[in-house]
C-alpha positions in Angstrom: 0.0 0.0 0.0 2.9 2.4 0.8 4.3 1.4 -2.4 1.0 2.4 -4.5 0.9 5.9 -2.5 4.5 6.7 -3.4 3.8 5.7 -7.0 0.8 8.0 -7.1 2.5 10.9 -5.4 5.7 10.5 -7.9 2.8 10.6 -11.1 1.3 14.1 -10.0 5.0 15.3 -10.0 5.8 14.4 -13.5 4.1 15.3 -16.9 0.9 13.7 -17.3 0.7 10.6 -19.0 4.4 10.0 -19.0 5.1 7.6 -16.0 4.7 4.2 -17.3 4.9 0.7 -15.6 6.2 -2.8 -16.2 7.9 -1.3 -19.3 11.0 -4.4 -20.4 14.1 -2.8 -21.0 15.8 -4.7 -23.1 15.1 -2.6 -26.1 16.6 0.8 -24.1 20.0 -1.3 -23.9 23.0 -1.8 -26.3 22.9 -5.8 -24.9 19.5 -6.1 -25.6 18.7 -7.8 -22.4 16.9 -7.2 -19.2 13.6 -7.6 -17.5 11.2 -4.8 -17.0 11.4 -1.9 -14.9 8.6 -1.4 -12.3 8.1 2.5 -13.3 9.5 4.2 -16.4 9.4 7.9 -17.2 11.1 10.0 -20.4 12.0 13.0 -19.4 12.6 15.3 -22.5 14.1 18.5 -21.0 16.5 19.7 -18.9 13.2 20.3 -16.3 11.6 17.0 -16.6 14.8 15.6 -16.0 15.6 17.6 -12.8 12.6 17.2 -11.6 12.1 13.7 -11.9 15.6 13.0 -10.1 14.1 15.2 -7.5 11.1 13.6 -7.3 12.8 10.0 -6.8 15.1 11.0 -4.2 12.5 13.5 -2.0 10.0 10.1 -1.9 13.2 8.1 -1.8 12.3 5.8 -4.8 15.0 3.6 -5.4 16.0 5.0 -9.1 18.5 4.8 -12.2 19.7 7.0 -14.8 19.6 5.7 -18.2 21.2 7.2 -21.7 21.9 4.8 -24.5 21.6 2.2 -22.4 25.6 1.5 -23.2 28.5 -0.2 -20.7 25.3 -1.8 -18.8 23.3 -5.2 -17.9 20.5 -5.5 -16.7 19.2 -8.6 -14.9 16.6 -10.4 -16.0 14.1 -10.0 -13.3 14.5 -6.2 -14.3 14.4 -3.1 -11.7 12.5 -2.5 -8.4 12.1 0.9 -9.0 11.9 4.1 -11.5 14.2 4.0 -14.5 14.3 8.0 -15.9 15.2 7.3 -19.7 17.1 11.3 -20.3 15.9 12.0 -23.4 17.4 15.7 -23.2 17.8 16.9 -26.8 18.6 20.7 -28.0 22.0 21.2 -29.9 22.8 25.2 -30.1 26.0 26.5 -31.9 27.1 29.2 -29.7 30.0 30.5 -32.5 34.0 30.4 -32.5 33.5 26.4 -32.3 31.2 26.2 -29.1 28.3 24.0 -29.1 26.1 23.4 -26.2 24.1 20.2 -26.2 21.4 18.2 -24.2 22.7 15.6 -21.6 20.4 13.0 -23.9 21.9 13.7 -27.4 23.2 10.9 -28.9 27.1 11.7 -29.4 26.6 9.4 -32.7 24.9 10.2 -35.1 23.2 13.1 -33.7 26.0 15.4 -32.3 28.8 13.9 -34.6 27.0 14.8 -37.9 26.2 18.0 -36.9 29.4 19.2 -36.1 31.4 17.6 -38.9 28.6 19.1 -41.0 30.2 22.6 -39.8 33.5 21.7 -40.2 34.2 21.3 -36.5 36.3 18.2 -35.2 37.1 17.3 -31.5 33.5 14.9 -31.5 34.7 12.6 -35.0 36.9 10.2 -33.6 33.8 8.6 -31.2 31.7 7.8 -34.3 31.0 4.5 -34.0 30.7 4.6 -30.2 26.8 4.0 -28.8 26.5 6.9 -26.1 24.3 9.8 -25.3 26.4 13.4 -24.2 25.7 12.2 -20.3 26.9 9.1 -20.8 30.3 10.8 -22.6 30.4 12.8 -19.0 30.1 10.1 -17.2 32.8 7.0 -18.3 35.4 10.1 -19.9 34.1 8.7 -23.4 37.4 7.8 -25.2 39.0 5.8 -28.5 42.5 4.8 -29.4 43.0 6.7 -32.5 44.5 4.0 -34.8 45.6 6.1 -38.0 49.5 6.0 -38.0 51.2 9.3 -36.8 47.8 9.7 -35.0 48.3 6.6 -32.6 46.4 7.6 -29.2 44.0 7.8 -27.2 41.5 10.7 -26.9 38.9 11.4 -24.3 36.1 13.5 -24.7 37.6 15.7 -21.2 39.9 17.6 -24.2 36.5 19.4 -25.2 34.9 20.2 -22.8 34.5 23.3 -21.2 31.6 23.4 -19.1 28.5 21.5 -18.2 24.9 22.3 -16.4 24.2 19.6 -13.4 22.1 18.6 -10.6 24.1 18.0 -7.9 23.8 15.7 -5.3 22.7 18.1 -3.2 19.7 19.0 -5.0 20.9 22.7 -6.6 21.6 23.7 -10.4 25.1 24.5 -10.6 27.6 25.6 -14.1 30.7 23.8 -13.1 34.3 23.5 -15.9 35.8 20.6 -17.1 38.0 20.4 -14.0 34.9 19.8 -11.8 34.6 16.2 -13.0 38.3 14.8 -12.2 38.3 13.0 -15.6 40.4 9.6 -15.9 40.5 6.5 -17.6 36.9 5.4 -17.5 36.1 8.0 -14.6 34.6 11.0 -13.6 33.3 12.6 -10.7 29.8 11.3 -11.3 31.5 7.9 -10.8 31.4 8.7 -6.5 28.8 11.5 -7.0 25.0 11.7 -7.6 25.3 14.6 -9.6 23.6 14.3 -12.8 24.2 16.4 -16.2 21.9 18.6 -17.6 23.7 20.0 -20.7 27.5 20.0 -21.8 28.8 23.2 -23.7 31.9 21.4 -25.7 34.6 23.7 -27.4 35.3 22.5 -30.8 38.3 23.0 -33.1 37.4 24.2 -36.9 38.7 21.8 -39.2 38.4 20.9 -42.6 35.5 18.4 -43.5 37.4 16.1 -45.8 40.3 15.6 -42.9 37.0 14.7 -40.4 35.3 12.1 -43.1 39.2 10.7 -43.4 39.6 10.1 -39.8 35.7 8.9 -39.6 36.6 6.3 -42.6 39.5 5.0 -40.8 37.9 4.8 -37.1 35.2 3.1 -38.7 37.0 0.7 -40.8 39.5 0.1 -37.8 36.3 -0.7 -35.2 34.3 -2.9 -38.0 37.7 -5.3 -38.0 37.8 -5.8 -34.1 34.3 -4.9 -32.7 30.5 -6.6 -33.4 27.7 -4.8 -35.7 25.7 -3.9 -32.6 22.5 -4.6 -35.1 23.9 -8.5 -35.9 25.7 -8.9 -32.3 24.3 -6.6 -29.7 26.7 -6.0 -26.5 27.7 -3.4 -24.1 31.3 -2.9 -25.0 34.4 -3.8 -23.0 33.2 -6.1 -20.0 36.4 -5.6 -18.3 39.1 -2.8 -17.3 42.0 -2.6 -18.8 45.1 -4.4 -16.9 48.7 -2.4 -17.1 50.7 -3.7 -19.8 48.3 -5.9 -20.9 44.4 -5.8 -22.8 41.9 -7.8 -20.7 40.7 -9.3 -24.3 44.4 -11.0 -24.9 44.5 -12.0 -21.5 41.0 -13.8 -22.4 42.2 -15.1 -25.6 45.7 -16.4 -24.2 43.3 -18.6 -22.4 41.5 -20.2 -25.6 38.3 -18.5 -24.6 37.6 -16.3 -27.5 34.5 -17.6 -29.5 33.5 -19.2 -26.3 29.5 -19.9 -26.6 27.3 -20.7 -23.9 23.5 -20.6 -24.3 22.4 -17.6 -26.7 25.7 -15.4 -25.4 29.0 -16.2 -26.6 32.7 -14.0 -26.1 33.0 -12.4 -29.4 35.3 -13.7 -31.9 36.9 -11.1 -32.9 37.7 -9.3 -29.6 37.7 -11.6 -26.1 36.8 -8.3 -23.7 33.1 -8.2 -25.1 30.3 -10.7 -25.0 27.7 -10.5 -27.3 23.8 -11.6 -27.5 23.3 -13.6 -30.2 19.7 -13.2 -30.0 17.6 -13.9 -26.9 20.6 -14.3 -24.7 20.4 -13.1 -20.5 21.6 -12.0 -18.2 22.8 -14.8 -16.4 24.4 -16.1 -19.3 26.6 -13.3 -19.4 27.5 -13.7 -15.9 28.1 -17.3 -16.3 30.8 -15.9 -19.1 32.1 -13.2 -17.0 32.7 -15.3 -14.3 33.9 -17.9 -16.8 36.9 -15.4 -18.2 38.0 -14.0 -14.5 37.9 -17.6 -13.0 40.1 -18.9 -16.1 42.2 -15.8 -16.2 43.2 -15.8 -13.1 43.9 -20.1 -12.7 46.1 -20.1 -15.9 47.3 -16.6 -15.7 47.7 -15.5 -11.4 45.3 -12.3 -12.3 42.0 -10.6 -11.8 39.8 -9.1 -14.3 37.8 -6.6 -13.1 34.5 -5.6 -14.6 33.7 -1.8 -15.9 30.3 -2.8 -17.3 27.2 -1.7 -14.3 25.2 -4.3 -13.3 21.6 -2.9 -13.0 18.6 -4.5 -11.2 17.8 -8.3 -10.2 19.5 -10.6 -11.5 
């Protein structure tokens, strides 16, 4: 009974109409997989975003934030709770290369084709790459350029100049780049519960046939080692990178790679991602996680540690 009271109160917050229930989210996820979340809400603007978080937290809702749906699994028994899909658009060319843009833009194709359209580069080398502009914020969205002379790795942290959050403690705050303590796979929002708003990203004019050459060859270089999320959908690296050594050769070394096991299987081509081969779970993929760091570390003496989130029941 308490539960139906909070629900109601939570509905008269939101816009009307918009608070749905028992809603599966698989199809909100990169993987494809999960069961269904008790209460579901869209929130298309900055407002119905903050509010919604505020919401959740005042009537202490258990709740998650979901973008692209990217770098998660979901269990199969789904979430006890509200999932608030940001659905945040609004891209606005501010001039000299700045470009403010909705925490629920997709970085590809949305953001990506609109800047390379203007001849502005910093955002081409994550085409390719399933994320929405929160989700860039929060995992430091990065790729290894692989075009010789060009060999590194860039994170999204080197355009960014400022962001719009919530912050944990309920206010609207304009914070810099600084404010989010980028690393490898990490920001702030990692330890925080801030959530992002908008990002205003500064840009570097460039001309449009050196983007479309560096789009070809990211492109080319992630169709050779990375599934066609429409043939083989999957949630990217499972685990963190080890020093000295990628978690996928560790993986491979142990004769895993193209290891199947119900409707899930560790991708052929690259031994850090499982894929769904269509109607794979959950806990399939956690037999084949468990799989690689049991393996891993009996053959090899180390410990593979997962950056994926694990959302829900499982």
């Amino acid at each position: 009974m308490k539960s139906k009271l909070l629900h109601e109160e939570l509905e008269k917050r939101l816009v009307a109409g918009r608070l749905e229930r028992n809603v599966p989210l698989a199809p909100f996820t990169t993987f494809r997989i999960g069961g269904p979340a008790d209460l579901f809400y869209r929130a298309r603007t900055s407002e119905e975003l903050a509010t919604a978080i505020l919401a959740a937290r005042e009537l202490e809702i258990p709740h998650f934030l979901l973008g692209r749906g990217a770098n998660i699994l979901v269990g199969d028994r789904g979430f006890r709770g509200l999932v608030i899909r940001s659905e945040v658009g609004g891209i606005e060319f501010l001039g000299g290369g700045r470009v403010r843009a909705g925490s629920g833009v997709e970085t590809f194709p949305d953001l990506i084709v609109e800047t390379v359209r203007r001849g502005l580069g910093g955002l081409h080398h994550y085409v390719g790459i399933p994320s929405t502009v929160g989700g860039a914020m929060w995992q430091n969205l990065h790729f290894l350029s692989p075009a010789p002379g060009r060999e590194r790795t860039v994170f999204i942290e080197e355009v960014v100049e400022s962001a719009t959050i919530l912050t944990e403690e309920g206010s609207h705050r304009s914070v810099g780049v600084d404010y989010f303590t980028f690393g490898y796979d990490y920001s702030i929002l990692h330890i925080r519960s801030d959530v992002v708003l908008d990002v205003t990203l500064r840009l570097t004019p460039t001309p449009r046939d050196e983007l479309r050459t560096v789009i070809r060859e990211n492109l080319a270089w992630r169709e050779e080692r990375h599934p066609d999320l429409w043939l083989y959908p999957c949630a990217g690296s499972i685990f963190q990178k080890l020093e000295g050594e990628g978690a996928g050769r560790l993986i491979d070394r142990c004769g895993l790679k193209g290891h199947v096991h119900g409707s899930s299987a560790i991708f052929h081509k690259h031994a850090n991602i499982i894929v769904n081969l269509g109607g794979g779970t959950a806990a399939e993929v956690l037999h084949l996680i468990d799989l690689a760091q049991d393996t891993v570390l009996r053959e090899l003496g180390l410990e593979l540690t997962p950056e994926i989130t694990f959302i829900g029941e499982f």
